[in-house]
TIDRENFI-606419 format. One line per field, with one value per residue (C-alpha): residue number from 1; residue in three letters; x, z, y. Coordinates in Angstrom, 2 decimals. Layout:
N
seq <- [NUM,...]
type <- [ala,...]
X <- [X,...]
Z <- [Z,...]
Y <- [Y,...]
***
This chain:
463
seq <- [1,2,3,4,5,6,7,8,9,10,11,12,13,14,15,16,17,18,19,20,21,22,23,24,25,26,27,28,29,30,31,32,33,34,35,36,37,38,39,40,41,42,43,44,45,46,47,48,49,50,51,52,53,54,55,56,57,58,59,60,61,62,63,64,65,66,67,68,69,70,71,72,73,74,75,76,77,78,79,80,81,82,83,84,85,86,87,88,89,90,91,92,93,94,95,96,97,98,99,100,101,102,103,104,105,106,107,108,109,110,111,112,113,114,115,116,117,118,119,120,121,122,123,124,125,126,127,128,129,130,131,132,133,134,135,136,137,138,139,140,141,142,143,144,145,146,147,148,149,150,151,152,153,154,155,156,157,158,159,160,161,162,163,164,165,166,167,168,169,170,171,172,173,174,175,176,177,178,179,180,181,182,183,184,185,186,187,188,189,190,191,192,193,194,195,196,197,198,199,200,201,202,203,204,205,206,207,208,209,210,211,212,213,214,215,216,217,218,219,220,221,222,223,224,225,226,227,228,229,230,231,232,233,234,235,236,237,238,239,240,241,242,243,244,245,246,247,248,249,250,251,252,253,254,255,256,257,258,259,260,261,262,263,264,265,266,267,268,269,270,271,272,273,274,275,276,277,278,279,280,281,282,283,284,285,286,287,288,289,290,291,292,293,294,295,296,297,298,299,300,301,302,303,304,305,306,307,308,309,310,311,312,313,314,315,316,317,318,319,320,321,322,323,324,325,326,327,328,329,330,331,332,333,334,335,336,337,338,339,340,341,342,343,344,345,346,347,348,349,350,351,352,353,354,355,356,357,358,359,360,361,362,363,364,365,366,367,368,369,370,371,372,373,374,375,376,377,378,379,380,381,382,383,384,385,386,387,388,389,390,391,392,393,394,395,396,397,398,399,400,401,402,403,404,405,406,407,408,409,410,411,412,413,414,415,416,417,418,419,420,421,422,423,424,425,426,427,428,429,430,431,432,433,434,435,436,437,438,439,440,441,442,443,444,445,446,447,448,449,450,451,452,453,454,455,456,457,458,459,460,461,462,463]
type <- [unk,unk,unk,unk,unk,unk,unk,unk,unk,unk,unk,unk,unk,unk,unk,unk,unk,unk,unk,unk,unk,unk,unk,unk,unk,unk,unk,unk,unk,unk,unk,unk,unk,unk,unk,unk,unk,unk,unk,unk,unk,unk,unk,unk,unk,unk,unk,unk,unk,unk,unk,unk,unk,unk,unk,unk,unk,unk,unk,unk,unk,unk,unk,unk,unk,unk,unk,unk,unk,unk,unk,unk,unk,unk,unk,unk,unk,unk,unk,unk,unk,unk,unk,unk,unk,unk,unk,unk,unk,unk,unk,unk,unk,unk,unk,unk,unk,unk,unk,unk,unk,unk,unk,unk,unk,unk,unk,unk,unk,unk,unk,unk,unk,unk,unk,unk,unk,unk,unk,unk,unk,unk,unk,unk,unk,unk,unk,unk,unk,unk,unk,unk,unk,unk,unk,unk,unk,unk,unk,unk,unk,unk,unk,unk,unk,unk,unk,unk,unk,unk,unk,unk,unk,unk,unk,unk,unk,unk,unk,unk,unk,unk,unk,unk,unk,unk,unk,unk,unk,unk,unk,unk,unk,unk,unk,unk,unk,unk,unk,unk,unk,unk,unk,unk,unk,unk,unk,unk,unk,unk,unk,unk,unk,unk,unk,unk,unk,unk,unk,unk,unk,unk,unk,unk,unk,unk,unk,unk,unk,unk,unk,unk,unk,unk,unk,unk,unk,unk,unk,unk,unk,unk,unk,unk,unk,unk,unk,unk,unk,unk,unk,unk,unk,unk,unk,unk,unk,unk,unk,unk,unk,unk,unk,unk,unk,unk,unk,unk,unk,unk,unk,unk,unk,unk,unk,unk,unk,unk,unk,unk,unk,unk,unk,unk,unk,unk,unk,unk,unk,unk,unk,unk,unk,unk,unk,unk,unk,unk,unk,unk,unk,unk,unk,unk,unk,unk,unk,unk,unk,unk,unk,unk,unk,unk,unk,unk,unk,unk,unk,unk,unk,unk,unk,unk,unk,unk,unk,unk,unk,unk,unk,unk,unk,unk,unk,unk,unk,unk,unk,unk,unk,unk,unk,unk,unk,unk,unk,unk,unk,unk,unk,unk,unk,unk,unk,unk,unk,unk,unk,unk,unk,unk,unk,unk,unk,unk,unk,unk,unk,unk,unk,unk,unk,unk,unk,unk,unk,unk,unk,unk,unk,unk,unk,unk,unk,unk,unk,unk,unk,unk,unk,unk,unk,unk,unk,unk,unk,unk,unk,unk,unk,unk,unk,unk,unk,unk,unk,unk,unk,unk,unk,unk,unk,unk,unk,unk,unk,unk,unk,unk,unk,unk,unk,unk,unk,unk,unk,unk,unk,unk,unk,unk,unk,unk,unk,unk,unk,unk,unk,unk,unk,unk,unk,unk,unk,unk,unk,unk,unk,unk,unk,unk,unk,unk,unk,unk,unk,unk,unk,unk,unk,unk,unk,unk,unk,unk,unk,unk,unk,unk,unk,unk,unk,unk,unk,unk,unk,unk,unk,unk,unk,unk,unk]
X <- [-6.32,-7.84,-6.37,-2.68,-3.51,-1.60,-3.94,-7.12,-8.59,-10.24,-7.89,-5.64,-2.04,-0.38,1.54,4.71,3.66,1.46,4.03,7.19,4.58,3.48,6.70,7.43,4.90,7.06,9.98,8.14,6.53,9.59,11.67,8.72,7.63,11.16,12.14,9.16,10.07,13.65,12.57,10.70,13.13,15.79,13.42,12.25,14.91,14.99,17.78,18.26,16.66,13.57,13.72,14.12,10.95,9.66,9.85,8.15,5.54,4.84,5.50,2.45,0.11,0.63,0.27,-3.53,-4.27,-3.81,-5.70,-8.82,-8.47,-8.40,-11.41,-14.11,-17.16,-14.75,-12.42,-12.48,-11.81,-9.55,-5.93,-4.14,-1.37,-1.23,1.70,2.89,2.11,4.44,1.03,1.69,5.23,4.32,1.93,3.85,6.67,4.63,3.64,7.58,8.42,5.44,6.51,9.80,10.92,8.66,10.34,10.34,7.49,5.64,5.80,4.01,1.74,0.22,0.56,-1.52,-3.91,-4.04,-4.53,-7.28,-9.27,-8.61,-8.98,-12.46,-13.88,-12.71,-13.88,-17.12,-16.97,-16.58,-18.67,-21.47,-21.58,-20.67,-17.69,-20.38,-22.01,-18.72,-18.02,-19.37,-16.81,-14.45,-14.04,-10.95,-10.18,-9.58,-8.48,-5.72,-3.69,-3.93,-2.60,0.26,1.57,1.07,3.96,6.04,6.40,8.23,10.70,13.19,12.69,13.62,16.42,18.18,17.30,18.29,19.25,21.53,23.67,25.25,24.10,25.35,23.21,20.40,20.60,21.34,17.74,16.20,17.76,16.87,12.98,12.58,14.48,12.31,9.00,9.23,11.76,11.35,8.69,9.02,5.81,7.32,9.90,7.04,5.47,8.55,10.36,10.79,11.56,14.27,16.02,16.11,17.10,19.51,21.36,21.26,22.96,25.77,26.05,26.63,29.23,30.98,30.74,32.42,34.99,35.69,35.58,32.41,33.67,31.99,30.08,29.82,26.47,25.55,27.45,25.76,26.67,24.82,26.66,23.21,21.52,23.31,23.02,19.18,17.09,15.11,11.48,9.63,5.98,5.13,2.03,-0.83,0.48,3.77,4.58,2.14,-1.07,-2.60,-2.66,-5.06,-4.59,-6.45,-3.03,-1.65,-5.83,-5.68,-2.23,-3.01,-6.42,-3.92,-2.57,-6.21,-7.44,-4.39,-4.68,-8.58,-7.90,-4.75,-6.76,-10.05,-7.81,-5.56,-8.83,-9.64,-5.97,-5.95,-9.06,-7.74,-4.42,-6.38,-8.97,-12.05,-14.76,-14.24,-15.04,-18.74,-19.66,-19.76,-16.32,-15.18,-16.86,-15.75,-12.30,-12.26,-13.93,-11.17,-8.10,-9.52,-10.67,-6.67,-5.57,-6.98,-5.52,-2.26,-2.44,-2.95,-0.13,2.52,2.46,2.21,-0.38,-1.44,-2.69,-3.26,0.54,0.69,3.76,2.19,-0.16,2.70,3.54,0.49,0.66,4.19,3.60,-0.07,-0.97,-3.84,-4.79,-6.04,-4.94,-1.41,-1.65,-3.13,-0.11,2.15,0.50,0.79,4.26,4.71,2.70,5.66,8.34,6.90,7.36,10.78,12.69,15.86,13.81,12.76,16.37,17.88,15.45,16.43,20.20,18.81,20.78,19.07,20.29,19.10,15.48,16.01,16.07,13.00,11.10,12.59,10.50,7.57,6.88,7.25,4.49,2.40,2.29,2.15,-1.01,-2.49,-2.07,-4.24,-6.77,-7.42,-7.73,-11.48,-11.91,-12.19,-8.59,-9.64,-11.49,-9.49,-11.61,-9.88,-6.64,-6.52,-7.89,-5.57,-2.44,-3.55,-3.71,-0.52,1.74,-0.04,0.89,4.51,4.89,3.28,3.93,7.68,6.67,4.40,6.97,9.75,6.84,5.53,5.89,2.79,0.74,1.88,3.27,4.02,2.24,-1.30,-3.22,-2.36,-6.07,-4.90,-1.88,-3.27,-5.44,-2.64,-0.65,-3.25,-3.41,0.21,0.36,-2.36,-1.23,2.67,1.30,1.52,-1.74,-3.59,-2.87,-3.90,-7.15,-8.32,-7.38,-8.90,-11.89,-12.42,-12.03,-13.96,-16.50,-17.17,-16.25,-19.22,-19.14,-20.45,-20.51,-18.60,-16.55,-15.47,-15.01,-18.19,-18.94,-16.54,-14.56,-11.23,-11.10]
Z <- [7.77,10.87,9.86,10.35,13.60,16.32,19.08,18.40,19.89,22.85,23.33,26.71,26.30,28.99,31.42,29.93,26.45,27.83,29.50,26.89,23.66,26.08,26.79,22.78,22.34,25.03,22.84,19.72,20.86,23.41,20.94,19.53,22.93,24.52,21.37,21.17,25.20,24.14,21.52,23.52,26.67,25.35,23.77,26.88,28.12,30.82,32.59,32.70,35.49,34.68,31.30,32.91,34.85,31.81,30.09,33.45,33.18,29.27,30.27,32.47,30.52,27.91,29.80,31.54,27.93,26.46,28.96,28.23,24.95,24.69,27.13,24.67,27.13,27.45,24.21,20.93,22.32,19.92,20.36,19.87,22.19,22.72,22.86,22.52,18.97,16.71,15.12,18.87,17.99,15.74,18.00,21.05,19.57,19.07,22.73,23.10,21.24,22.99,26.41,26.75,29.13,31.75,32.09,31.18,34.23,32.94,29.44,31.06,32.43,29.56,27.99,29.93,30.26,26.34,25.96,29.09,26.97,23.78,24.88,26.55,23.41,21.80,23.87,23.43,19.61,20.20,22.97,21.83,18.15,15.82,14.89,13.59,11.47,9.07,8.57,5.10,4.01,5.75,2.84,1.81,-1.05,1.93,4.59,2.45,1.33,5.38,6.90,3.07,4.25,7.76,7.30,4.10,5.63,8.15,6.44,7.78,10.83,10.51,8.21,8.64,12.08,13.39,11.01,9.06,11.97,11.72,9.49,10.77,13.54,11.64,9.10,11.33,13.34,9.90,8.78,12.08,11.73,8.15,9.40,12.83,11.08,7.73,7.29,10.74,10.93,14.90,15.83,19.17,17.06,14.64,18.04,19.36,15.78,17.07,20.46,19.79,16.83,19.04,21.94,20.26,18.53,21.67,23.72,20.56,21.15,24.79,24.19,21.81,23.84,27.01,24.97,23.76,20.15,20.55,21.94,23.73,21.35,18.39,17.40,18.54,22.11,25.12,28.36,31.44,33.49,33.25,34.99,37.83,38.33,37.56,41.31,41.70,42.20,41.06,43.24,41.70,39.67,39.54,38.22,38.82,37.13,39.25,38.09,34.21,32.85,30.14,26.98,23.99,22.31,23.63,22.92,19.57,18.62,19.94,17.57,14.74,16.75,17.63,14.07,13.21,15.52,14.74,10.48,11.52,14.34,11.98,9.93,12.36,13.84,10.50,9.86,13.77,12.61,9.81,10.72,13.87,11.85,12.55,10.60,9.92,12.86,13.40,13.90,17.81,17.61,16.14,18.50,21.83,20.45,19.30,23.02,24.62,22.98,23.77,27.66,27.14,26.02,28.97,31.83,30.18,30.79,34.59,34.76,33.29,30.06,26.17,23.75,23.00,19.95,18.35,17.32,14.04,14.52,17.16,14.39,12.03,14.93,15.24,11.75,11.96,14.45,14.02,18.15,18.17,21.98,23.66,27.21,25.51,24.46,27.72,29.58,27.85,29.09,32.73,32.40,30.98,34.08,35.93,34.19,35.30,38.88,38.38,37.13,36.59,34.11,32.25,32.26,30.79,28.02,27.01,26.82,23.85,20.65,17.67,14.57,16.58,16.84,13.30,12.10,13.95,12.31,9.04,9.02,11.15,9.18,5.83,6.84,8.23,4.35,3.12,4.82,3.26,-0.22,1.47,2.32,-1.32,-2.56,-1.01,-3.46,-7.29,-8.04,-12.12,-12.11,-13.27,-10.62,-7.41,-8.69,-9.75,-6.36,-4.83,-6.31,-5.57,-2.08,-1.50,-3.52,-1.58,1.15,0.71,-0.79,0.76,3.98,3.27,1.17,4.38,6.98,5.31,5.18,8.16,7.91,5.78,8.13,11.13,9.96,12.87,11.00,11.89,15.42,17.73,16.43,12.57,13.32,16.17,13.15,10.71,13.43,13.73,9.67,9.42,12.37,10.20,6.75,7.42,8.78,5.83,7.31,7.93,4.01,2.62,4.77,3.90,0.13,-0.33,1.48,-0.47,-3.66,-2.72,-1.45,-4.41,-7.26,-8.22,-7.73,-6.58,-3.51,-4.62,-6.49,-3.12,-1.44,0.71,2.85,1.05,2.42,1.99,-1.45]
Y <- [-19.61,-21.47,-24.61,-23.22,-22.00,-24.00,-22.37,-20.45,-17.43,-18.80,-21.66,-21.73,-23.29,-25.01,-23.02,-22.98,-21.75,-19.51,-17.78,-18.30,-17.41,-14.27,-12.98,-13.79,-11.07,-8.78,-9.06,-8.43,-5.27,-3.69,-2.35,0.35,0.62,1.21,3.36,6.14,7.27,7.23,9.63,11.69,11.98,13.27,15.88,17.33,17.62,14.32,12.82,9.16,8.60,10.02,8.36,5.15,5.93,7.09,3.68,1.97,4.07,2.98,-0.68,-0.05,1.69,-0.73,-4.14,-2.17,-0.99,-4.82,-5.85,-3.70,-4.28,-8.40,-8.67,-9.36,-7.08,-3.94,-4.42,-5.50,-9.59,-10.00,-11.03,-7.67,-6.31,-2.48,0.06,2.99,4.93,6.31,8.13,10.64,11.10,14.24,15.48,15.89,16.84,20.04,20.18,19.92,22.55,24.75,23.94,23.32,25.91,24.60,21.40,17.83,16.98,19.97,19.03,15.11,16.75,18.81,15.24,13.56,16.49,15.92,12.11,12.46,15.15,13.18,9.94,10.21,11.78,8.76,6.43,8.15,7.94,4.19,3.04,5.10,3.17,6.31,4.34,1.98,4.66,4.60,0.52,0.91,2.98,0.80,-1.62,-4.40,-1.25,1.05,-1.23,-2.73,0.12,1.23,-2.05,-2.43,1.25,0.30,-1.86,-1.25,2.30,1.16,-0.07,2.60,1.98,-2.08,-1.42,2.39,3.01,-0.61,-2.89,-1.44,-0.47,-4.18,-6.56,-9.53,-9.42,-8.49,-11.14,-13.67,-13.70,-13.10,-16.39,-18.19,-16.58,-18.24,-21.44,-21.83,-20.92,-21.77,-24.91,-26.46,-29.03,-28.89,-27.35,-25.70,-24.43,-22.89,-21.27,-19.42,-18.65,-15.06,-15.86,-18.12,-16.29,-12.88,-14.93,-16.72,-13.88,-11.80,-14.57,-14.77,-10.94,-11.15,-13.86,-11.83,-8.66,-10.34,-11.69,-8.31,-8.92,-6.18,-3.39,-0.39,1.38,-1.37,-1.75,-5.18,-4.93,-5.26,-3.79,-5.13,-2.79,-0.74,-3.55,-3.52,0.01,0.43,0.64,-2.73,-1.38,1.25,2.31,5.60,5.06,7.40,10.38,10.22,13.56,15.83,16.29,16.65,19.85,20.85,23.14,23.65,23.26,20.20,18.48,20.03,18.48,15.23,14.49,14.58,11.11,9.99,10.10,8.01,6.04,4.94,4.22,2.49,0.14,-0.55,-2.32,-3.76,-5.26,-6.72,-7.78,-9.69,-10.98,-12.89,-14.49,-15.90,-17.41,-15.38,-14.16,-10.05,-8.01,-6.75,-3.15,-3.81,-4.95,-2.75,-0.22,-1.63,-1.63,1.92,2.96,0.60,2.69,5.71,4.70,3.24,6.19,8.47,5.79,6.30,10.31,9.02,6.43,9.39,6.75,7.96,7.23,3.68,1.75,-1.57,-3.19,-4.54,-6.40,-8.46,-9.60,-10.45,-12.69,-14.18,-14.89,-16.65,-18.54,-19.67,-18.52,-16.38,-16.63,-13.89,-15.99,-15.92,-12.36,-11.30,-13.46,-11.14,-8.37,-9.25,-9.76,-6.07,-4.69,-6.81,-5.70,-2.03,-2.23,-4.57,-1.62,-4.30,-6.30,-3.20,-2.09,-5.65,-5.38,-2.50,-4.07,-5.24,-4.43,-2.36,-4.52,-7.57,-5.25,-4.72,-8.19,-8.70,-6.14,-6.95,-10.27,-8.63,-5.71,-7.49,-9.94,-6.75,-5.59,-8.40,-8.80,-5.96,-7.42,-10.27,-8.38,-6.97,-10.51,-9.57,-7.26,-7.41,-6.60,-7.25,-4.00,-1.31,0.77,-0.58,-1.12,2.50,3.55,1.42,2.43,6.16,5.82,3.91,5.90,9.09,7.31,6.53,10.16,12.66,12.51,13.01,16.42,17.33,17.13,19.03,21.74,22.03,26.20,26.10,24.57,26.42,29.54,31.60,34.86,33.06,33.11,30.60,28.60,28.98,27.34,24.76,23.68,23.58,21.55,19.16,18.63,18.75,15.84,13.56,14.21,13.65,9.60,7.05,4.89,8.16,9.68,5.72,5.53,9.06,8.89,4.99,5.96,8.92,6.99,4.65,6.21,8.71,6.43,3.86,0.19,-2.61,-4.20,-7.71,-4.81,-3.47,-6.97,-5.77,-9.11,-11.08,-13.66,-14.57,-16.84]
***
């Protein structure tokens, strides 16, 4: 793999990369990160002003937490961008539900109450090495059916959530990401295959819109009206939505996110590992990354921000374009913390049309899985032992948590007490996430069932 790479971990582009492959990563990761505070907003109850704010906020959180993460004393050192989690989605949509009539800056602040309570423990967890204590049952037969539904269960979201709501688009920087990456022998067009398709297809959209051949409210038109009117700076930053509140509820339906959020970034730290060409991550890796989301985590309850975790489709882009620099990853980053006090930027990025999104995640997650399938090569897929295990754990994964969330009345039924059904919440919020149900059931497996170390791909390298 390290003789693909264009740029390795440590290595420090010129200028101009840096800062075009950085703000590559930007584009990669904005749509998730704009999309789960456009979830929650409108759930609370928020105006679009304070949505708007909302997003800063994330932008901010995210570019600190990326930081943290990629410095290789107080995070994991590897090249990994963090954002917001769609693991917290469940979660607070609980503390929604439970606090609703207070207000949307209420509703914040039992947030960030939450992730500070949450997030210290699991910084603690991490820092401390007990995250160390459980590497051996962190094997390629457990990692790889976490990072495959990691990305093949996202699949919704890239094609009925965004693609799907024009194709052409869609298509179009799918084509141009297999053309630029694939066909191209330019090696600048291998580095910003992402960048230019989205960039590309948006710039075709905005022609088309101002020509009027997209109207208002087709799916690919884009209306920079919304620029104009968005406020140029924003200087709120410490808790900008009063201070954290604390509740056993809000903490107890957040560790359904934070033990999501630790499978899914084990192998994520194992998957970054690979595409950039590096040997597989060492317990105290591994521990300073796990202590970095959580320290993350509890700095985003400050800044007003949402959960964060390791992105996976920032690693599919490290793996298309062959740049695994941290200084690139960490240039992205800074421009994110930018972007959150330049509310005009934040608000032209979020001009950004869904099926173009789509197409990007289309090619994104598809490598993310694909990845996964890698990652078993470790292992001895011959023995009818792991490929049993394995094919357990991802069809749990892919069908259970469906089954779980149209049931969530048997976790919580209101008939309980208020810990029953804090409990149930908590279960309900780990066992309706596809990388949660794969880690637990392949660990399980693999854990009770007997084999052998080369059996398990135990300190195997890639063949």
């Amino acid at each position: 793999m390290a003789k693909q790479l264009v740029y390795g971990v440590d290595d420090r582009p010129p200028f101009p990369i840096l800062v075009l492959a950085g703000a590559q990563h930007v584009l990669t990761l904005f749509g998730a990160t704009t999309l789960v505070p456009l979830i929650f907003g409108p759930a609370m109850g928020m105006d679009a002003l304070q949505i708007a704010s909302l997003i800063s906020c994330v932008y901010f959180g995210m570019g600190v937490a990326t930081l943290i993460q990629t410095h290789p004393k107080f995070g994991s050192g590897l090249p990994i961008v963090q954002g917001s989690s769609f693991s917290f989605i469940p979660p607070v949509m609980t503390i929604v539900g439970a606090y609703k009539a207070m207000g949307p800056e209420v509703i914040m602040q039992y947030i960030g109450g939450g992730l500070i309570a949450g997030g210290l423990i699991l910084s603690f967890i991490g820092y401390s090495g007990l995250i160390g204590r459980i590497r051996r049952i962190i094997t390629p037969v457990v990692i790889g059916p976490v990072i495959m539904a990691i990305g093949f269960s996202l699949a919704p979201t890239a094609i009925q959530l965004n693609a799907a709501n024009y194709w052409p688009a869609s298509l179009l920087v799918v084509i141009l990401i297999f053309l630029f990456s694939l066909v191209s022998k330019n090696r600048f067009m291998n580095i910003f295959a992402v960048l230019s398709s989205i960039v590309l297809t948006y710039l075709l959209c905005l022609g088309l819109s101002m020509a009027g051949i997209f109207p208002a409210g087709h799916p690919a038109h884009i209306d920079l009206a919304k620029v104009a009117e968005a406020p140029w700076f924003r200087t709120n930053i410490l808790m900008p939505w009063g201070p954290p509140k604390f509740s056993f509820l809000a903490f107890g339906a957040l560790l359904a996110g934070f033990f999501a959020v630790m499978i899914e970034s084990i192998g994520d730290y194992h998957s970054c590992s690979y595409v950039s060409g590096l040997e597989d991550p060492d317990t105290a890796t591994i521990s300073r990354g796990i202590g970095a989301e959580g320290l993350t985590c509890a700095l985003s309850g400050i800044f007003g921000s949402v959960g964060t975790t390791s992105y996976t489709e920032n690693i599919g882009l490290i793996g298309l374009t062959g740049v695994a620099s941290r200084w690139v990853v960490r240039t992205g980053a800074v421009l994110l913390i930018l972007m959150s006090f330049v509310t005009k930027i934040g608000a032209l990025v979020a001009t950004m049309p869904s099926p173009i999104i789509g197409g990007a995640y289309i090619a994104l997650f598809g490598t993310i899985g694909a990845l996964g399938i890698q990652v078993l090569m470790r292992a001895d897929m011959s023995s009818q032992r792991n490929v049993l295990i394995v094919g357990f754990a991802f069809l749990m994964a892919l069908g259970l948590p469906g089954w779980v969330e149209n049931n969530q009345e048997l976790f919580m039924n209101p008939a309980h007490g208020q810990v029953v059904r804090t409990l149930g919440g908590m279960a309900w919020g780990i066992l309706k996430t596809p990388m949660a149900v794969a880690g637990i059931c392949a660990a399980l497996c693999d854990s009770l069932v007997p084999g052998t170390d080369e059996e398990r791909g135990i300190g195997v390298r890639m063949r």
